[in-house]
TORKOL-4160 file (C-alpha; in steps of 0.2 Angstrom, whole numbers, padded with zeros to 4 digits, m for minus):
302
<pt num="1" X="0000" Y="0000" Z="0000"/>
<pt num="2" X="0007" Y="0016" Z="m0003"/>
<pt num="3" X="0010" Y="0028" Z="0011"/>
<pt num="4" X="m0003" Y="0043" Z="0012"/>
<pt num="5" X="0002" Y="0056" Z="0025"/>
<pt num="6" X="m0018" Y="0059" Z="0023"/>
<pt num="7" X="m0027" Y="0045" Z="0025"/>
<pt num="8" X="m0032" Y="0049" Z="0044"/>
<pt num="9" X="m0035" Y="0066" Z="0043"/>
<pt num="10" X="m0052" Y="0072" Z="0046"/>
<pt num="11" X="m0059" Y="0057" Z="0052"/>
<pt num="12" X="m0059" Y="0061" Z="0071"/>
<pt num="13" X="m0068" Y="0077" Z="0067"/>
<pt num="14" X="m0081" Y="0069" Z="0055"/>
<pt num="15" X="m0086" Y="0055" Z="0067"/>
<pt num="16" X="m0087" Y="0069" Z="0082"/>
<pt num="17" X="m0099" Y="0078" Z="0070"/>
<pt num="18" X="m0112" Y="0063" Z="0066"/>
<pt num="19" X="m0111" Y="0056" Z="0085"/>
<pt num="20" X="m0115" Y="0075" Z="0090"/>
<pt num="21" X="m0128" Y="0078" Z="0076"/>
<pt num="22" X="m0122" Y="0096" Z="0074"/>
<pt num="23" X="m0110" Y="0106" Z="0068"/>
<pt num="24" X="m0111" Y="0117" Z="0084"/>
<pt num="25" X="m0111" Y="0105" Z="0099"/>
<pt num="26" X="m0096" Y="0094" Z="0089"/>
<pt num="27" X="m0086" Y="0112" Z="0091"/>
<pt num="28" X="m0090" Y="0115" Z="0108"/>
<pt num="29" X="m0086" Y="0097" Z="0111"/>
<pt num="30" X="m0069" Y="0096" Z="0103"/>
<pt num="31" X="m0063" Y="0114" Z="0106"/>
<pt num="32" X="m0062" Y="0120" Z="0090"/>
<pt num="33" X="m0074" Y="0135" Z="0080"/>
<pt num="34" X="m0089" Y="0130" Z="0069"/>
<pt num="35" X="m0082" Y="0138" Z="0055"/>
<pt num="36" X="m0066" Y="0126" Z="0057"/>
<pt num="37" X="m0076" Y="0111" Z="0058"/>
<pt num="38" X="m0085" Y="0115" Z="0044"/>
<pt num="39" X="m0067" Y="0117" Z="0034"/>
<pt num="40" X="m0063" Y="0100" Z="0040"/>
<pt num="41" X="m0076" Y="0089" Z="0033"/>
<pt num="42" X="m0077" Y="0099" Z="0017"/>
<pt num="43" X="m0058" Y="0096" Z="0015"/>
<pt num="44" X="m0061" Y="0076" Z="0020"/>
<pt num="45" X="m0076" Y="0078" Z="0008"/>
<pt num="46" X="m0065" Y="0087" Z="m0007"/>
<pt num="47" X="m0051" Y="0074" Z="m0005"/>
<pt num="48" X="m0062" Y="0058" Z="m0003"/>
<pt num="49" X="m0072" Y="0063" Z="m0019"/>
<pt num="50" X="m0090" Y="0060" Z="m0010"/>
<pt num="51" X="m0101" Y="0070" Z="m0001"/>
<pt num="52" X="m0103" Y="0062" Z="0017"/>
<pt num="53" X="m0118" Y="0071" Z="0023"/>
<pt num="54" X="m0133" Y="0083" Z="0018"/>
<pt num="55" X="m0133" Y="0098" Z="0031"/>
<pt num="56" X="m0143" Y="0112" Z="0032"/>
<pt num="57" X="m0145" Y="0126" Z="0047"/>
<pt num="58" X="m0158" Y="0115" Z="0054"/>
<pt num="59" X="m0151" Y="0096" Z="0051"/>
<pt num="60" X="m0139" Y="0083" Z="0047"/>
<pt num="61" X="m0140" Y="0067" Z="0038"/>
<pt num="62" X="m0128" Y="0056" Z="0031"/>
<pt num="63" X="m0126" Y="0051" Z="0014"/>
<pt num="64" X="m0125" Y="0031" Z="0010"/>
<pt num="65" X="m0104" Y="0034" Z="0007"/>
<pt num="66" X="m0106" Y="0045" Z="0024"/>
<pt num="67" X="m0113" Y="0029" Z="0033"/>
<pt num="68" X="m0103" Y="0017" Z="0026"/>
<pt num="69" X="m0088" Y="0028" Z="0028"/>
<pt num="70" X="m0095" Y="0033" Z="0048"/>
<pt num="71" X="m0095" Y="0017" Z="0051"/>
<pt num="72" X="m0078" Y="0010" Z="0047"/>
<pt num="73" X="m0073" Y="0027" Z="0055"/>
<pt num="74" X="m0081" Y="0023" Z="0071"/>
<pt num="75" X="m0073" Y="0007" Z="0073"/>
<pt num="76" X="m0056" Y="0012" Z="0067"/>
<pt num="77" X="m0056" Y="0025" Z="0081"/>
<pt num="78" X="m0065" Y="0011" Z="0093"/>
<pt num="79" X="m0048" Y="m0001" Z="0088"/>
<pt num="80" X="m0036" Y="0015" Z="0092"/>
<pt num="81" X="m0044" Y="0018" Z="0109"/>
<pt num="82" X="m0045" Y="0000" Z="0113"/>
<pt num="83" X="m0026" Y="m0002" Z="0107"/>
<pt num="84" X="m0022" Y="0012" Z="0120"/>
<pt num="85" X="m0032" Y="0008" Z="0133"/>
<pt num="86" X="m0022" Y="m0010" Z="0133"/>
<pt num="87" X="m0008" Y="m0004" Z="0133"/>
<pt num="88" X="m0011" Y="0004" Z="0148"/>
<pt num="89" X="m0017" Y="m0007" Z="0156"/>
<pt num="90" X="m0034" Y="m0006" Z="0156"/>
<pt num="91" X="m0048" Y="m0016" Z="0145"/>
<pt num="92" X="m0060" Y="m0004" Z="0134"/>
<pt num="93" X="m0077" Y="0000" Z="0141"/>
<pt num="94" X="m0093" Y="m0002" Z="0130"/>
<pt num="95" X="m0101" Y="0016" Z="0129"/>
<pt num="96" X="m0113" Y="0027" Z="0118"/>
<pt num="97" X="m0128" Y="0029" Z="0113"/>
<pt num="98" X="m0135" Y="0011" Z="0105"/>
<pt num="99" X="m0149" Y="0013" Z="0093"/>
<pt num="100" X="m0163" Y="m0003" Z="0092"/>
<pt num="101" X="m0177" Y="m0007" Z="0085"/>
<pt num="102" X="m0188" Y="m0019" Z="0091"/>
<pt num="103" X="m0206" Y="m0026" Z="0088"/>
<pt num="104" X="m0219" Y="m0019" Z="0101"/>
<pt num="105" X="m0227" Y="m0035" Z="0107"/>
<pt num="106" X="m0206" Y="m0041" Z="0110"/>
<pt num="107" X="m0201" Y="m0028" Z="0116"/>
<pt num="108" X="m0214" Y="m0028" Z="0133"/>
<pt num="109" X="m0214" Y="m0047" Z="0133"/>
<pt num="110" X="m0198" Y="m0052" Z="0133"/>
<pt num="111" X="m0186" Y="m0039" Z="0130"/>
<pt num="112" X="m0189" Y="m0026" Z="0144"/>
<pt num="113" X="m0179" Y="m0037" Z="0159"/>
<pt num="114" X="m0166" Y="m0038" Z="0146"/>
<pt num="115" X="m0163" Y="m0020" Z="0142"/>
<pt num="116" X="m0164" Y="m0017" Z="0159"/>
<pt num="117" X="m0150" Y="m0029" Z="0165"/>
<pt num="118" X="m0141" Y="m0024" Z="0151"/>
<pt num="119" X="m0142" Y="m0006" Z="0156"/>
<pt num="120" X="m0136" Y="m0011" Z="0174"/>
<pt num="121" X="m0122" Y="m0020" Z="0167"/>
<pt num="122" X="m0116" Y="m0008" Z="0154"/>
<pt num="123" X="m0118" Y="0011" Z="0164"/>
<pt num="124" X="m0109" Y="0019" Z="0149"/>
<pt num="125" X="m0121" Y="0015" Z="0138"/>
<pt num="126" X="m0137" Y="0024" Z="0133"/>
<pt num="127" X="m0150" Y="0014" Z="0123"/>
<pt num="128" X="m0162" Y="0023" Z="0113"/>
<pt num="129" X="m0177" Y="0012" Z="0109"/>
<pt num="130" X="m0190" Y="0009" Z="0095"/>
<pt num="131" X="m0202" Y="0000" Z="0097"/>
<pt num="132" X="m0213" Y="m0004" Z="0081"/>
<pt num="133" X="m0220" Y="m0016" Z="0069"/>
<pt num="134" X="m0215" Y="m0006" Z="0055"/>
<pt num="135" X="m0201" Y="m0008" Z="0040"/>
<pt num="136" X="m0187" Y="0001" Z="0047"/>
<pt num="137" X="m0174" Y="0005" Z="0035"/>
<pt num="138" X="m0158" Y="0002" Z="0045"/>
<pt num="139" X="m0145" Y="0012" Z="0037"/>
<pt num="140" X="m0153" Y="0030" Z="0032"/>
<pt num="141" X="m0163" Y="0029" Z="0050"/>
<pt num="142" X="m0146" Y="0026" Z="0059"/>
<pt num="143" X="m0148" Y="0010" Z="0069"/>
<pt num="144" X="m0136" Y="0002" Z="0077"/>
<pt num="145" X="m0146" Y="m0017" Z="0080"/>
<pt num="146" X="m0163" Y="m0023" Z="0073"/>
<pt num="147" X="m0173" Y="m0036" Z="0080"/>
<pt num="148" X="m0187" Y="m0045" Z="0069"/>
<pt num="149" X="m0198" Y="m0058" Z="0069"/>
<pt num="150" X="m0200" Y="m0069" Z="0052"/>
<pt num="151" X="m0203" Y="m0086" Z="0047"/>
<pt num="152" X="m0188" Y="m0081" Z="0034"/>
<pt num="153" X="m0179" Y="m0065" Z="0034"/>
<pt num="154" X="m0180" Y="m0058" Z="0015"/>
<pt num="155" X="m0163" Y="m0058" Z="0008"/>
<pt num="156" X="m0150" Y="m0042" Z="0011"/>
<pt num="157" X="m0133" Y="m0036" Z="0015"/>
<pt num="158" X="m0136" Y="m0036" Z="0031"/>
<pt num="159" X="m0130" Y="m0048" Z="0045"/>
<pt num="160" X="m0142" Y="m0059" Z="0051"/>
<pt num="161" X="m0142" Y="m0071" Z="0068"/>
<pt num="162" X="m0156" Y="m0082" Z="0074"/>
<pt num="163" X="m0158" Y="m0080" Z="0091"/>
<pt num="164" X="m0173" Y="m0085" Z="0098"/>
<pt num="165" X="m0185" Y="m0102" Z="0090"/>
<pt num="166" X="m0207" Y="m0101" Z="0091"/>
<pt num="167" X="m0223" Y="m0104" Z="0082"/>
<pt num="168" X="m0238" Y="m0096" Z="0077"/>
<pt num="169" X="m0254" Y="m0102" Z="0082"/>
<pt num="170" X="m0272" Y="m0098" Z="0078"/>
<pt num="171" X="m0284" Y="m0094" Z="0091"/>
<pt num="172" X="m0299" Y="m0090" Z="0098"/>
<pt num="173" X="m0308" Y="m0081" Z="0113"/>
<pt num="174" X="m0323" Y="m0096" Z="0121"/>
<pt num="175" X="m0335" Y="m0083" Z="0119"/>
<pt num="176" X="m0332" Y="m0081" Z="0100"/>
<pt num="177" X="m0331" Y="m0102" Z="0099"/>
<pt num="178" X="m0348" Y="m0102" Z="0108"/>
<pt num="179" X="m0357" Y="m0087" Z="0097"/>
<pt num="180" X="m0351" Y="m0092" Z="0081"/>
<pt num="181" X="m0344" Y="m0112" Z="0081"/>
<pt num="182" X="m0327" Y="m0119" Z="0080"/>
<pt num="183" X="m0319" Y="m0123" Z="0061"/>
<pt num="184" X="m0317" Y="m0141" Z="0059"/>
<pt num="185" X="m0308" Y="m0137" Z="0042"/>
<pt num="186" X="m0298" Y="m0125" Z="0037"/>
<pt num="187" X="m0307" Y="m0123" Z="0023"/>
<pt num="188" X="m0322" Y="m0117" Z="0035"/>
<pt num="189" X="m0311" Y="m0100" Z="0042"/>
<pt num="190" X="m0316" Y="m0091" Z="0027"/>
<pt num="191" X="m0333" Y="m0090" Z="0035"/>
<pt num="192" X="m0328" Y="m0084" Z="0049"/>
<pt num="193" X="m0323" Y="m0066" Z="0057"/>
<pt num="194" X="m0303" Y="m0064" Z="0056"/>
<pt num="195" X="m0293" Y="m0051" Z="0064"/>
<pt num="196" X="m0277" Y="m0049" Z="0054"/>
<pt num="197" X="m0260" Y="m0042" Z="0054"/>
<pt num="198" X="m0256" Y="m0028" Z="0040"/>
<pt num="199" X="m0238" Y="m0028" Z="0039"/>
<pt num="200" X="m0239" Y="m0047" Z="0033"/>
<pt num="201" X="m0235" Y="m0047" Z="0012"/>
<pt num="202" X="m0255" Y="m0058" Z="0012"/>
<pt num="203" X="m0264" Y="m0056" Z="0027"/>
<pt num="204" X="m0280" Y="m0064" Z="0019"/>
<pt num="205" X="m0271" Y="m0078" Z="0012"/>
<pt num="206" X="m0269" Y="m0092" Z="0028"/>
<pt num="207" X="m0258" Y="m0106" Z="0023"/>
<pt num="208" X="m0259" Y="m0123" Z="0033"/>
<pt num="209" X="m0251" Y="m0139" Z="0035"/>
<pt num="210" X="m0258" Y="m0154" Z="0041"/>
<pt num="211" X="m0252" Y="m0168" Z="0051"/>
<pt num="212" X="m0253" Y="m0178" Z="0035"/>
<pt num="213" X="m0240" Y="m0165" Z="0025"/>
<pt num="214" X="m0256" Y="m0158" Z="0016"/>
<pt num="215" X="m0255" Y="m0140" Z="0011"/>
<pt num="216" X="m0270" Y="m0130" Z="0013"/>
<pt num="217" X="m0272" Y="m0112" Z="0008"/>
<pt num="218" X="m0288" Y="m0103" Z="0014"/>
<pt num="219" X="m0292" Y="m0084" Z="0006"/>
<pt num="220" X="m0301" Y="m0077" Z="0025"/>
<pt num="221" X="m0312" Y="m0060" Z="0025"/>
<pt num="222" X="m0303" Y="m0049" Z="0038"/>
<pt num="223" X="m0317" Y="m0042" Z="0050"/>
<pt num="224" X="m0300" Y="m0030" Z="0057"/>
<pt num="225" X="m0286" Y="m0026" Z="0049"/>
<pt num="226" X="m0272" Y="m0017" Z="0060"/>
<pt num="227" X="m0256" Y="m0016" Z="0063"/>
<pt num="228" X="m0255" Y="m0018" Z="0080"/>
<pt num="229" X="m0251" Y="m0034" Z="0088"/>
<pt num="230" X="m0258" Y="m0032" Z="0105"/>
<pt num="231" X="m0275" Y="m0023" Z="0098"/>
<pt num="232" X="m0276" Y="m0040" Z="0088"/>
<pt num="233" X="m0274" Y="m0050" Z="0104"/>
<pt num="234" X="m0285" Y="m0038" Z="0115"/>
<pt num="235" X="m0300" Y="m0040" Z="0100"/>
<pt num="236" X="m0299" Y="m0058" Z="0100"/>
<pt num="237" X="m0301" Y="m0061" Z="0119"/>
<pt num="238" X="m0311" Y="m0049" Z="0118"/>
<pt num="239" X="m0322" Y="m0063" Z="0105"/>
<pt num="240" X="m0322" Y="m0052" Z="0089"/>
<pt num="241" X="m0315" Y="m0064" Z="0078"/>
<pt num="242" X="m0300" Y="m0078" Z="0075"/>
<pt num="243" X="m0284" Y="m0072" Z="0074"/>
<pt num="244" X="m0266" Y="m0081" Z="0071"/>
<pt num="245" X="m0248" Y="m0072" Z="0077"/>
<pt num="246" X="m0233" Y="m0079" Z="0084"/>
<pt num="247" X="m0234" Y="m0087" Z="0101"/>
<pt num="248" X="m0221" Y="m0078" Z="0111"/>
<pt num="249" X="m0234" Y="m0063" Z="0108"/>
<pt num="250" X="m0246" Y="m0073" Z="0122"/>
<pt num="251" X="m0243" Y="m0073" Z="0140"/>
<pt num="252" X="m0252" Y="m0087" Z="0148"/>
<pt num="253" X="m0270" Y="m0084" Z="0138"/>
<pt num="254" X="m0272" Y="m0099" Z="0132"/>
<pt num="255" X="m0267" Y="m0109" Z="0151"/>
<pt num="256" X="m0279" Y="m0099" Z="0158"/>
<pt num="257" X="m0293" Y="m0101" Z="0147"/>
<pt num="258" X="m0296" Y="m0085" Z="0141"/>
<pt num="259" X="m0289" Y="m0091" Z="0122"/>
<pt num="260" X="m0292" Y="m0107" Z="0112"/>
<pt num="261" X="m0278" Y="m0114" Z="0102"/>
<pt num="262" X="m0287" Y="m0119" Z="0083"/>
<pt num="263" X="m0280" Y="m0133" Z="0071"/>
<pt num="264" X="m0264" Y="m0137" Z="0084"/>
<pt num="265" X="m0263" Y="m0155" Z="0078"/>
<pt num="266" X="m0257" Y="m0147" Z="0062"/>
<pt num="267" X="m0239" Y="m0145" Z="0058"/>
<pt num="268" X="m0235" Y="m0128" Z="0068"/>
<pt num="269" X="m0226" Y="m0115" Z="0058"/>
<pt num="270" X="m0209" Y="m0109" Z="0063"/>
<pt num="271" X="m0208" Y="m0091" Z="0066"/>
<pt num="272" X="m0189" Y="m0083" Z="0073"/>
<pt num="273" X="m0181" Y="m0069" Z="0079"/>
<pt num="274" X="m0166" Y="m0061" Z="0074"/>
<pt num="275" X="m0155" Y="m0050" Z="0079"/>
<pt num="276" X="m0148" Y="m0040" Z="0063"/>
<pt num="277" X="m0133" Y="m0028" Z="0060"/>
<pt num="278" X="m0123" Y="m0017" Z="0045"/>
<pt num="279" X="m0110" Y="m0028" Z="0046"/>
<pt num="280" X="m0098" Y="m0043" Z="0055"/>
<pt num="281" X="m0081" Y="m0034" Z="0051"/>
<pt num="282" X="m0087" Y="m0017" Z="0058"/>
<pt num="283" X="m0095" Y="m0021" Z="0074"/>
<pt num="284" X="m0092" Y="m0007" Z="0089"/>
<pt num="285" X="m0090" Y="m0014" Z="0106"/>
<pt num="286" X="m0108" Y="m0008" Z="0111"/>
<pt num="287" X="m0114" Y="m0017" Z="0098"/>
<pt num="288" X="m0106" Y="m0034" Z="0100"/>
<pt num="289" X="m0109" Y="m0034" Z="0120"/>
<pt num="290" X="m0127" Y="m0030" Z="0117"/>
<pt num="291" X="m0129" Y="m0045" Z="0104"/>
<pt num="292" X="m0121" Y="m0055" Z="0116"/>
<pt num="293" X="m0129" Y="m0050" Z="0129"/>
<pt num="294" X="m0145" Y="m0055" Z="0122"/>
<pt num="295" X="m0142" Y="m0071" Z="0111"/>
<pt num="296" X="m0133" Y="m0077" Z="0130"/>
<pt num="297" X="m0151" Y="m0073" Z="0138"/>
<pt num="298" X="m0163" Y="m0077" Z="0125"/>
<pt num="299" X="m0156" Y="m0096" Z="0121"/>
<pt num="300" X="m0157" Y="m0100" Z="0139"/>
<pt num="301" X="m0175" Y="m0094" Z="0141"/>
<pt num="302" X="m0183" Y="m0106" Z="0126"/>
């Protein structure tokens, strides 16, 4: 490789920008004037031949190239800190502010304790939480670690991990059972009053396998269609209609009586969750603590 007197400059400075979101507090924080920040990354920009970010007097976003760039950047400096810390003696603390996604219905269910231990083991760290059945776009929205429920994740350039195995099941409040009758087929579900999920590609198309391997494929009318997981579980108790979602959203609803599991002598459909992140070179020590931290508490709960 050949030697580049360069190659460093500016980096420090760009990453203390994006981490501080503004041109202003990444002065104050380093010392330095606005004005010379600003001379900084458009020297970095100027020599890299990319625009890094889009900035106006209100807000700052990074480019693709800025967050590919930002976070190679982040770990190289993590590495330098890390490499110094060692030498003197002392093992690098995880710190920042970590950025997940998670799904609501998850997130209260089974990931609350684990934030919080996680917090208490980890006082450097600062999470910042979304929790939300929607599509989240990891790299323009800036997170650091998604988790996500899927029979089969779709196919990307992210890095995926498997770290927690469950099913989906169909069910249905006593009351509703009582008013309307329990399907003996599935065939017999498209007479009835469905609550279904929006985000899934084909929520009126309910595919079944039977203890036999038969495939059945029902077209269902959805009575309600929403996008949220625990208004779907609250309407079906509540014996407005048959539902199906994976079973780690259910506490103990259907030990207790208040839910009916349908068809469970048909073959059960997987359902997992992942943990997913930008990339397995680059991984912050934040990042990989946290993922540890949950893959180590999530396999010995199942």
């Amino acid at each position: 490789m050949a030697y580049n007197a360069q190659l460093l400059n500016g980096m420090v400075i760009f990453v203390e920008v994006v981490n501080s979101g503004s041109f202003t507090l990444a002065a104050q924080n380093s010392g330095h004037s606005t004005s010379y920040i600003s001379k900084e990354i458009n020297k970095l920009e100027s020599r890299l031949g990319v625009r890094l970010m889009h900035r106006t007097t209100r807000s700052l976003s990074l480019t693709p190239e800025g967050e590919i760039y930002f976070q190679q950047c982040q770990q190289i400096i993590n590495d330098a800190e890390q490499a110094e810390e060692t030498l003197n003696g002392r093992q690098l603390e995880p710190k920042g502010l970590l950025r997940i996604s998670c799904p609501t219905s998850f997130g209260h269910s089974r990931m609350q304790s684990i934030f919080a231990r996680f917090l208490a083991q980890y006082p450097f760290v600062n999470l910042e939480l979304d929790l939300s059945n929607r599509k989240v776009d990891m790299i323009s929205e800036g997170f650091d670690v998604l988790l996500r429920g899927s029979a089969q994740l779709d196919d990307s350039t992210l890095i995926s991990r498997k770290v927690f195995s469950s099913y989906g099941v169909i069910i249905a409040s006593p009351d509703y059972l009582q008013r309307e009758g329990t399907p003996q087929t599935p065939a017999e579900l498209s007479q009835h009053k469905v609550i279904n999920y929006s985000h899934l590609k084909q929520p009126n198309t309910w595919s079944m396998v039977d203890s036999a391997g038969r495939q059945h494929q029902v077209q269902v009318q959805s009575r309600v269609l929403t996008n949220s997981p625990e208004m779907e579980l609250s309407l079906c108790i509540d014996g407005q209609g048959i539902t199906r979602m994976p079973r780690f959203n259910l506490h103990d609803e259907i030990e207790t009586g208040k839910l009916v599991e349908l068809f469970s002598d048909f073959q059960r459909q997987e359902i997992n969750l992942y943990l997913i992140y930008p990339s397995r070179k680059y991984v912050s020590s934040k990042v990989r603590c946290f993922i540890d931290f949950v893959v180590a508490d999530l396999y010995q709960s199942q």
